[in-house]
LONU-46642 format. One record per residue (C-alpha): residue number from 1; y, x, z. Coordinates in nm, 3 decimals, always signed. Layout:
LONU-46642
atom num=NUM, v=Y, u=X, w=Z
...
end
This chain:
LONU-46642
atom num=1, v=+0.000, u=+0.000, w=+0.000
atom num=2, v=+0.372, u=+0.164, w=-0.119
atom num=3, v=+0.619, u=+0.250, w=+0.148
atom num=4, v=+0.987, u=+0.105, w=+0.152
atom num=5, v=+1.119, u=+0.462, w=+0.136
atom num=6, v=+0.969, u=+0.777, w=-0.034
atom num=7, v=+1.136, u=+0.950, w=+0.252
atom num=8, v=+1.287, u=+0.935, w=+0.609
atom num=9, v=+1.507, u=+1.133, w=+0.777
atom num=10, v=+1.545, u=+1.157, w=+1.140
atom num=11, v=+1.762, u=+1.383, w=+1.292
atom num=12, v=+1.744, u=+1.515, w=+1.652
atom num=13, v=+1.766, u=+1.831, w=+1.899
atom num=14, v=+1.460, u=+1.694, w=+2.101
atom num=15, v=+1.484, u=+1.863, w=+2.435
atom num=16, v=+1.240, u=+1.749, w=+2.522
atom num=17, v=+1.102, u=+1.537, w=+2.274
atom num=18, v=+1.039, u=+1.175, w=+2.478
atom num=19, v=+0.910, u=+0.834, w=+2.399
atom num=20, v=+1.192, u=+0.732, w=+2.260
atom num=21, v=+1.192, u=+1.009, w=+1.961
atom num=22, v=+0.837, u=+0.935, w=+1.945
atom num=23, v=+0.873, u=+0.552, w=+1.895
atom num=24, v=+1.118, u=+0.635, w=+1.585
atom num=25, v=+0.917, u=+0.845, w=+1.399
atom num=26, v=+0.592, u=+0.644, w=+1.431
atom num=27, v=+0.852, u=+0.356, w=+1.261
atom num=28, v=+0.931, u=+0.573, w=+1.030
atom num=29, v=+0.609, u=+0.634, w=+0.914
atom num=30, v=+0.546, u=+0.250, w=+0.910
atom num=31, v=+0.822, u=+0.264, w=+0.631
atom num=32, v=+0.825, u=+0.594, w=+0.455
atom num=33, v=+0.543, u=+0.807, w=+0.260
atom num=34, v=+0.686, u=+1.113, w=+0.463
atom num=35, v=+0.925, u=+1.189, w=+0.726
atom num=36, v=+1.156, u=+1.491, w=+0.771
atom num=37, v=+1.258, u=+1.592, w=+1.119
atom num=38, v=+1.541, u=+1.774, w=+1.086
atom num=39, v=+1.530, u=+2.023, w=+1.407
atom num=40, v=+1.908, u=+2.047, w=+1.515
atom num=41, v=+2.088, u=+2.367, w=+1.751
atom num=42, v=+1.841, u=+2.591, w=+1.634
atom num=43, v=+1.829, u=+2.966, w=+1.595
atom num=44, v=+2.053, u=+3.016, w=+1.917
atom num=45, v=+1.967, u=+3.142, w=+2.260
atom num=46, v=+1.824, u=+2.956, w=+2.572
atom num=47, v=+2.030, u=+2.728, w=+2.676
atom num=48, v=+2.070, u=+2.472, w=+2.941
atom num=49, v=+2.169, u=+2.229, w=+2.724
atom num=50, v=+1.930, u=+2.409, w=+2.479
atom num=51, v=+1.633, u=+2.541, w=+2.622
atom num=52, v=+1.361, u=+2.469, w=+2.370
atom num=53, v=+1.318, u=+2.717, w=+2.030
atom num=54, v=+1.241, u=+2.505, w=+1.727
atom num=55, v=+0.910, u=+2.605, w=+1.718
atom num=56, v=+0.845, u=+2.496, w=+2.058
atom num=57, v=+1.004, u=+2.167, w=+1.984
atom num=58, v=+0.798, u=+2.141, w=+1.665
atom num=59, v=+0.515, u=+2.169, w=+1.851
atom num=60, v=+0.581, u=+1.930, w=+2.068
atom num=61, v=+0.652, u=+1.647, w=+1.828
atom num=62, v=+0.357, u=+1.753, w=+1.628
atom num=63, v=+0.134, u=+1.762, w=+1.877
atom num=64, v=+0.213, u=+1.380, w=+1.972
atom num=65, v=+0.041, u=+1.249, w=+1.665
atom num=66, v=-0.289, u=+1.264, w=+1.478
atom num=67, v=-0.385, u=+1.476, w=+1.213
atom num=68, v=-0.357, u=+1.186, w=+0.965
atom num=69, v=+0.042, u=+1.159, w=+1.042
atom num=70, v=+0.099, u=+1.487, w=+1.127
atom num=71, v=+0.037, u=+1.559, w=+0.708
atom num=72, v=+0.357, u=+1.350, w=+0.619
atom num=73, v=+0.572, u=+1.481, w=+0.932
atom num=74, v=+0.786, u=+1.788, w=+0.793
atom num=75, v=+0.975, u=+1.917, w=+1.074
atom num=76, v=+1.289, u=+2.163, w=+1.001
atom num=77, v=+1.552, u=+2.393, w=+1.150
atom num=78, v=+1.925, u=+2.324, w=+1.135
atom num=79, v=+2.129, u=+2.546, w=+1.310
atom num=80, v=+2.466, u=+2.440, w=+1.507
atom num=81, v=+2.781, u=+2.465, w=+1.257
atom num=82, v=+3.042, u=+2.303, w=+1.510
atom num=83, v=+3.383, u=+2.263, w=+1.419
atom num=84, v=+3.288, u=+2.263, w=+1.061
atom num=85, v=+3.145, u=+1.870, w=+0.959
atom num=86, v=+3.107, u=+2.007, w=+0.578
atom num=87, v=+2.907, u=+2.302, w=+0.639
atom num=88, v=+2.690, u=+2.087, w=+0.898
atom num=89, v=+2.571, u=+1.831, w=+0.626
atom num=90, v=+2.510, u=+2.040, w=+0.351
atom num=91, v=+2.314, u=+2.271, w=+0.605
atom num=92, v=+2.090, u=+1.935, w=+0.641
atom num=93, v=+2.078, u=+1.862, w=+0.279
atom num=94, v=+1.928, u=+2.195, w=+0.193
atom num=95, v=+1.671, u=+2.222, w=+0.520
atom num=96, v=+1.552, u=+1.886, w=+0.402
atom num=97, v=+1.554, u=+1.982, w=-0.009
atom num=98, v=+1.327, u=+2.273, w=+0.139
atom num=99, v=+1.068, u=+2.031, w=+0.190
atom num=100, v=+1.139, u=+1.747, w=+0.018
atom num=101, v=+1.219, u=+1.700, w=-0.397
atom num=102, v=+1.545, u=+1.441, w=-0.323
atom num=103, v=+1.583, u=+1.401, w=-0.702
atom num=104, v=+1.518, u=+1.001, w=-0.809
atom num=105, v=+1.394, u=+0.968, w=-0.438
atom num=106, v=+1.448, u=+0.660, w=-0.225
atom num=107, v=+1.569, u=+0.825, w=+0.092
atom num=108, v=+1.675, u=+0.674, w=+0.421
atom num=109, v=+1.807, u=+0.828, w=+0.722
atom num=110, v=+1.668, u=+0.695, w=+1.055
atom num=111, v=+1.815, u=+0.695, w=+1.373
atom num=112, v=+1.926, u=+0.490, w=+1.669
atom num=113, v=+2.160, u=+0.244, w=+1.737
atom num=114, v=+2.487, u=+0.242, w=+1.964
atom num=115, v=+2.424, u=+0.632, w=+2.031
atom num=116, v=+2.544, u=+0.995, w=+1.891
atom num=117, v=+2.316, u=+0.926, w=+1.568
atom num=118, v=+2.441, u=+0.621, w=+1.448
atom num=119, v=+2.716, u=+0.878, w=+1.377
atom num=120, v=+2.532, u=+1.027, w=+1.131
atom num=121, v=+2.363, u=+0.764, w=+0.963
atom num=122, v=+2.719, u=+0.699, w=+0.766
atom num=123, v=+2.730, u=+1.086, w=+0.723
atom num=124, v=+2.509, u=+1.081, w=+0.395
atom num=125, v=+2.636, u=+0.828, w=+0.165
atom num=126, v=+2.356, u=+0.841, w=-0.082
atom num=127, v=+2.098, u=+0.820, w=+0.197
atom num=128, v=+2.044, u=+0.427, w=+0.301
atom num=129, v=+2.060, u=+0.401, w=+0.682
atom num=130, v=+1.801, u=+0.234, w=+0.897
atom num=131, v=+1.892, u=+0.183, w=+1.270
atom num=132, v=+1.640, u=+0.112, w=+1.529
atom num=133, v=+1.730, u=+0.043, w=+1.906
atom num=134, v=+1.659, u=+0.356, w=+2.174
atom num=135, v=+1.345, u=+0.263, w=+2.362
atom num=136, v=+1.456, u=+0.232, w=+2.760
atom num=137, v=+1.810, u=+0.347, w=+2.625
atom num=138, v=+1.655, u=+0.689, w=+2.715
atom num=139, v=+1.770, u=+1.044, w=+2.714
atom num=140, v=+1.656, u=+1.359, w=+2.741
atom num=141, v=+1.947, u=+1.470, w=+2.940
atom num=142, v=+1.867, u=+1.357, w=+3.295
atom num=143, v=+1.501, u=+1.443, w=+3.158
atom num=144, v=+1.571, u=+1.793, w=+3.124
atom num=145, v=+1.802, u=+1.848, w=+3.396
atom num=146, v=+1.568, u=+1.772, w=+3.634
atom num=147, v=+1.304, u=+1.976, w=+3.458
atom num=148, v=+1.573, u=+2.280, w=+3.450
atom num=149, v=+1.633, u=+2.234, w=+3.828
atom num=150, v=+1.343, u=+2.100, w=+4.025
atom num=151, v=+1.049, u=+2.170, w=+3.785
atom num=152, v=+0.991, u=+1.808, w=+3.745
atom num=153, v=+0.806, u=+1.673, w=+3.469
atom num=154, v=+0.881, u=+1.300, w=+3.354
atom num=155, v=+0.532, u=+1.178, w=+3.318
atom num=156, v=+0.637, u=+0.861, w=+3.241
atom num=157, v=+0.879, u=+0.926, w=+2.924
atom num=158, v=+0.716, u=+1.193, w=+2.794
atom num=159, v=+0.405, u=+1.241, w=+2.519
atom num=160, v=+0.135, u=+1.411, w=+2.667
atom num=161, v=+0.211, u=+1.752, w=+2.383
atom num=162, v=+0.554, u=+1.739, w=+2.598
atom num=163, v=+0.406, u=+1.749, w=+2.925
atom num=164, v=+0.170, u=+2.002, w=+2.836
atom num=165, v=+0.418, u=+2.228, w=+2.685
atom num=166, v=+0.646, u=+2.174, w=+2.984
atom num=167, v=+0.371, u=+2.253, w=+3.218
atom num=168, v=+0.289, u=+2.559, w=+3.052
atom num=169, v=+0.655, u=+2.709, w=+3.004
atom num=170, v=+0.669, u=+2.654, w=+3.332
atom num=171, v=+0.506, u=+2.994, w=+3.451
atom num=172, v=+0.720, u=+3.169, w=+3.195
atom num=173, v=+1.029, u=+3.471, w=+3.285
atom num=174, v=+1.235, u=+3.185, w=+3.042
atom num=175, v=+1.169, u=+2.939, w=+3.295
atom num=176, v=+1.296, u=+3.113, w=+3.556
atom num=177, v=+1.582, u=+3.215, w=+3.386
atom num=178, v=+1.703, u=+2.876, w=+3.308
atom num=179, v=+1.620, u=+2.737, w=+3.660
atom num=180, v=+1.848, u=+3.026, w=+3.805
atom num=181, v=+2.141, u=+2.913, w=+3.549
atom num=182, v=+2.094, u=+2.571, w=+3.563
atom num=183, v=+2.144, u=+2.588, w=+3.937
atom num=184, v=+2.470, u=+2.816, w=+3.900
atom num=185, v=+2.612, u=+2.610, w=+3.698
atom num=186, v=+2.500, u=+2.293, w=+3.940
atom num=187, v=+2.693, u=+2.505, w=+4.223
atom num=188, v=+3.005, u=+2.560, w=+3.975
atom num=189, v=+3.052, u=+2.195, w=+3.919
atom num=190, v=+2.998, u=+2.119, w=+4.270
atom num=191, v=+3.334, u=+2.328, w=+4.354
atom num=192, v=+3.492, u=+2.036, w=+4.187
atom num=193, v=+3.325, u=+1.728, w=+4.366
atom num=194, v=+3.633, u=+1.660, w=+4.620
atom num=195, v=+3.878, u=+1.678, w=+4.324
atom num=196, v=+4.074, u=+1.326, w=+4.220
atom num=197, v=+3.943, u=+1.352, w=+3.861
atom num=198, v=+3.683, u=+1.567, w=+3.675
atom num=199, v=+3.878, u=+1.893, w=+3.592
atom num=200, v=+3.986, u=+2.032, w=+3.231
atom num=201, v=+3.927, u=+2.371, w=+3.223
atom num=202, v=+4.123, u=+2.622, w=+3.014
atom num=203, v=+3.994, u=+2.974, w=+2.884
atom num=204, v=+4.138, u=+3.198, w=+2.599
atom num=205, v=+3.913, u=+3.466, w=+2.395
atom num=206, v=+4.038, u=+3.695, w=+2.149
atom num=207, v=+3.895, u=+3.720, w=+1.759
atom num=208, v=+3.953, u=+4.074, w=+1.687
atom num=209, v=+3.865, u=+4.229, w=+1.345
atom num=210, v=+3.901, u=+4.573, w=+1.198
atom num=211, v=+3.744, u=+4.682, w=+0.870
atom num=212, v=+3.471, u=+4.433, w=+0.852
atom num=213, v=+3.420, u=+4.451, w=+1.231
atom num=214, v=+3.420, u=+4.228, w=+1.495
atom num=215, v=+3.510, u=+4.303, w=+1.883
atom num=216, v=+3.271, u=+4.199, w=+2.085
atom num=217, v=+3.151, u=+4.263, w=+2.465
atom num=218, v=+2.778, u=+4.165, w=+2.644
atom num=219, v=+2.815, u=+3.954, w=+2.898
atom num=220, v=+2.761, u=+4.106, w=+3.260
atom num=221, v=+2.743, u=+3.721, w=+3.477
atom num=222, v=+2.579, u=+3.403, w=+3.446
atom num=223, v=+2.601, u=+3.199, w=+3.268
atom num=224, v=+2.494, u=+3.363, w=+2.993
atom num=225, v=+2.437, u=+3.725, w=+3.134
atom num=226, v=+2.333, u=+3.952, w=+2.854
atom num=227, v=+2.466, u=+3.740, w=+2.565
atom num=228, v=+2.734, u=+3.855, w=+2.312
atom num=229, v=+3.070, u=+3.714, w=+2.372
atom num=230, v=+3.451, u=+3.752, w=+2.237
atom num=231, v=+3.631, u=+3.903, w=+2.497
atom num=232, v=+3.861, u=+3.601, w=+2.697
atom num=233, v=+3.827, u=+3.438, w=+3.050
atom num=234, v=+3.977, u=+3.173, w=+3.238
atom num=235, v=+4.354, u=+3.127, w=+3.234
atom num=236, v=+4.575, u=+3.222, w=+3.518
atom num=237, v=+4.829, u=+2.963, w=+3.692
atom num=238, v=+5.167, u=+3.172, w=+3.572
atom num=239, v=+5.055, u=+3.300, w=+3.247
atom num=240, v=+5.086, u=+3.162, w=+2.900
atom num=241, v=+4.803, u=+3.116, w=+2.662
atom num=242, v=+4.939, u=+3.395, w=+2.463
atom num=243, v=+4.930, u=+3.652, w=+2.794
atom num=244, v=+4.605, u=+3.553, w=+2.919
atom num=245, v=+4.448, u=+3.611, w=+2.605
atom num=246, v=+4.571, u=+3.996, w=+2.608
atom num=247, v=+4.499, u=+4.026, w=+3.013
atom num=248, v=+4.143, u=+3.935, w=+2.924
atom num=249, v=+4.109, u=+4.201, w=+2.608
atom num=250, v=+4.240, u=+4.440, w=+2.774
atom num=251, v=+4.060, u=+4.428, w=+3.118
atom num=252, v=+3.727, u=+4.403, w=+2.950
atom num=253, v=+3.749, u=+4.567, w=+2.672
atom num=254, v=+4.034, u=+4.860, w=+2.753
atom num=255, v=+4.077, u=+4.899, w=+2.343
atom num=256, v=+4.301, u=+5.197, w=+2.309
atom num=257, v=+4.578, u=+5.003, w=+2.066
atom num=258, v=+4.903, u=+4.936, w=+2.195
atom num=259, v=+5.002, u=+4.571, w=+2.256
atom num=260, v=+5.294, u=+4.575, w=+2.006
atom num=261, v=+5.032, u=+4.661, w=+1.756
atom num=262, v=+4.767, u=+4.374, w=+1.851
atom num=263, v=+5.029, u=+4.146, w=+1.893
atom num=264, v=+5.186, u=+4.266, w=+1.531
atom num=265, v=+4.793, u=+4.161, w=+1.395
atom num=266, v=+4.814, u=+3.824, w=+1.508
atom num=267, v=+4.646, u=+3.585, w=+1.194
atom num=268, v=+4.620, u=+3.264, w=+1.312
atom num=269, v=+4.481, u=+3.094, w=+1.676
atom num=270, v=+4.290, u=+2.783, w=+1.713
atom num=271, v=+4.184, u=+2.533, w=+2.007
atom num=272, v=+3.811, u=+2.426, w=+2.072
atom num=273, v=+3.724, u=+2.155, w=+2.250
atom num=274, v=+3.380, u=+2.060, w=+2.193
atom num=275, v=+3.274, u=+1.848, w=+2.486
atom num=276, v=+2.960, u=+1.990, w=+2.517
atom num=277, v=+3.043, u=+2.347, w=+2.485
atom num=278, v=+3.032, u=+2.549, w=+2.835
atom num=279, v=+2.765, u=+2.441, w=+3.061
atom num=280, v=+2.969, u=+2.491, w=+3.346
atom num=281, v=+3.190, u=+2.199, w=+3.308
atom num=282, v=+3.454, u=+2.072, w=+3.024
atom num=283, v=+3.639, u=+2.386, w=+2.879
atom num=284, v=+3.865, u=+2.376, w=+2.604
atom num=285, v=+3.980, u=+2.784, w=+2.446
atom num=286, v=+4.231, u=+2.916, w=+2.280
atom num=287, v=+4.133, u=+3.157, w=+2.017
atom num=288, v=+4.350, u=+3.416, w=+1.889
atom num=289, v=+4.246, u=+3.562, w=+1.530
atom num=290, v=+4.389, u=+3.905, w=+1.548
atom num=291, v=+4.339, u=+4.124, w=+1.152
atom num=292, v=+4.379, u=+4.445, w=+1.253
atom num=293, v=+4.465, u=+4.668, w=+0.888
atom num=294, v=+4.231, u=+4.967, w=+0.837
atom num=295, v=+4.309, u=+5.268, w=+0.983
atom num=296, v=+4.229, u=+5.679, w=+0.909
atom num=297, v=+4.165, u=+5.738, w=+1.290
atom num=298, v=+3.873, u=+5.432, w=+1.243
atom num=299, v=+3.828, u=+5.144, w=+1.474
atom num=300, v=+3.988, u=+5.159, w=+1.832
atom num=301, v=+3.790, u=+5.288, w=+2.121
atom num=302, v=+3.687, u=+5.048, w=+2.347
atom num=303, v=+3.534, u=+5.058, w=+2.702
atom num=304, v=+3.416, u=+4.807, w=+2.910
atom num=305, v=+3.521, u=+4.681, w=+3.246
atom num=306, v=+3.561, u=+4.409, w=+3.456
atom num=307, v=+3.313, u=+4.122, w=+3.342
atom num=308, v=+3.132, u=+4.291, w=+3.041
atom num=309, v=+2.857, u=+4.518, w=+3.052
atom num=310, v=+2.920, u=+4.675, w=+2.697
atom num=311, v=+3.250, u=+4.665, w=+2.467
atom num=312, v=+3.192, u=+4.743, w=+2.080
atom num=313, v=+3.275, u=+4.669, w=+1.713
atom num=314, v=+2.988, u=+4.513, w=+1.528
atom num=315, v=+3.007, u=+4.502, w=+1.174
atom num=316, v=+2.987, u=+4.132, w=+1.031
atom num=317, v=+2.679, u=+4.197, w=+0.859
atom num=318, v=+2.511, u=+4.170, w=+1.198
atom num=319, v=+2.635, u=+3.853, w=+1.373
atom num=320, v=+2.283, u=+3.699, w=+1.471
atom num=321, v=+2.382, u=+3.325, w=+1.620
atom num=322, v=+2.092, u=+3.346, w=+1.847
atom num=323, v=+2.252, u=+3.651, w=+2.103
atom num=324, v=+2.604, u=+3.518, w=+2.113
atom num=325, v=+2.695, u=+3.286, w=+2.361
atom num=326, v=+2.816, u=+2.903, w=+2.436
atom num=327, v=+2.972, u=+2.853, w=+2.035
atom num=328, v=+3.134, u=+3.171, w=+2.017
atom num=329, v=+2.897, u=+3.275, w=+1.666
atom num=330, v=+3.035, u=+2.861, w=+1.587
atom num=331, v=+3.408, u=+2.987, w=+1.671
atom num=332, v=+3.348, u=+3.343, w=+1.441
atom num=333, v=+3.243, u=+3.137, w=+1.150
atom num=334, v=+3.545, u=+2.914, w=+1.211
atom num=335, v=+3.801, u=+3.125, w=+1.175
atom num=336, v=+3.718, u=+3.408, w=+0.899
atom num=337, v=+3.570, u=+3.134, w=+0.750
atom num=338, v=+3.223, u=+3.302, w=+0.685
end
């Protein structure tokens, strides 16, 4: 018997994959010859909000069906392109043209209702839409927090593949590391609980580049110890936007350039506010895009101090979006427009 749809899309970051996810996809195959799950934030590094590789993530959804379903279930990666709606979708067209021949195809996108993916089912105007309600209005965020702190596993709202995988990662050096940041970042907020309203907070990072580098330190403190970072920090009381963005360079990075000439280099600057992107509460940066021109003495020596372990230039060629942290490889691509 012929399906509705050659194809359906349903598009997700799954962490954990639930019920919920589960429910759409098995109505999806109902309706559709095959099904592409199209694996958002992928190819960055552990996260709280993002703790799950895709691979892990595939497996999970995989392993919640039989073998039979499992051949018309293509499952692939999409990394994060915040700030930057064009670059997102035609990221998903060509992860799901990897698997799928779209030409003279009947092709629906499938998502739920009254929640962050009804969003994108008016994203792809060549794509019909079909919107199904969320099982238990679920999500995986309360799921996963409590996972991330207490090590509890949601028996309930979870396929059996999940619990299993959860159980398993469990015992891992991961684990751990994700239970000791999730409960920083926990204590963090908690500074804020006796405060009228939910607080705004305000950092600035400076974009550096030199000769087809990029200035960069390594984190020294969670969250995010040991990721790659533009050098910036939180904002001081009496301080513009402007001066806190060269305290910060120069305290962690001590770059050997006088401020007249930085301040000369200055491109552009840009605010980003994603909602979702510092873990330790809602914080909005300022970005300064300093070009520095090429110089015969080479790229400035830099040192680091204060909250970064290393300072150094890393050529462009080398940005890997799974060692930088929070959106700063999103911000990079942003701005020199890469």
């Amino acid at each position: 018997m012929s399906k509705e749809f050659d194809a359906l899309i349903f598009i997700g970051r799954f962490q954990p994959f639930h019920v919920a996810h589960r429910k759409v996809i098995q109505q999806a195959l109902k309706q559709a010859e095959k099904v592409v799950i199209v694996i958002g934030s992928a190819k960055g590094p552990r996260a709280i909000r993002n703790p799950f590789n895709f691979e892990e993530r595939q497996q999970m959804i995989l392993g919640a069906f039989d073998p039979e379903d499992q051949a018309r279930l293509f499952c692939v990666p999409v990394i994060d392109t915040l700030y930057n709606d064009e670059r997102w979708l035609k990221t998903v067209q060509q992860a799901v043209g990897s698997v799928l021949d779209t030409t003279d195809q009947h092709i629906g996108l499938i998502g739920h209702d009254k929640d962050s993916s009804s969003y994108y089912l008016s994203l792809f105007p060549t794509w019909s839409s079909v919107s199904v309600p969320n099982l238990k209005q679920l999500s995986a965020t309360p799921i996963r927090d409590q996972y991330l702190l207490n090590g509890a596993i949601d028996a309930q709202n979870l396929p059996t593949s999940t619990q299993d995988f959860l159980g398993d990662f469990l015992n891992t050096p991961d684990y751990a590391a994700l239970k000791a940041e999730a409960a920083f970042c926990r204590a963090y907020r908690a500074q804020w609980d006796k405060a009228p309203y939910d607080p705004v907070l305000v950092t600035t990072d400076a974009l550096l580049v030199q000769a087809g580098h990029v200035l960069l330190i390594e984190r020294k403190h969670a969250p995010g110890a040991g990721l790659l970072a533009l050098p910036g920090g939180f904002l001081d009381q009496k301080e513009t936007l402007f001066e806190g963005c060269l305290r910060e360079l120069f305290e962690e990075t001590q770059i050997e350039l006088a401020e007249h000439k930085i301040t000369a280099a200055l491109h552009a600057q840009h605010t980003f506010d994603d909602p979702y992107r510092s873990a330790r509460g809602r914080t909005i940066t300022q970005v300064f895009y300093f070009r520095l021109p090429a110089s015969p003495k080479g790229l400035p020596k830099v040192l680091a101090s204060d909250d970064a372990a290393r300072a150094f230039w890393l050529p462009l060629s080398e940005l890997n979006s799974e060692l930088m942290f929070e959106d700063h490889y999103a911000i990079i691509v942003k701005m020199l427009g890469i």
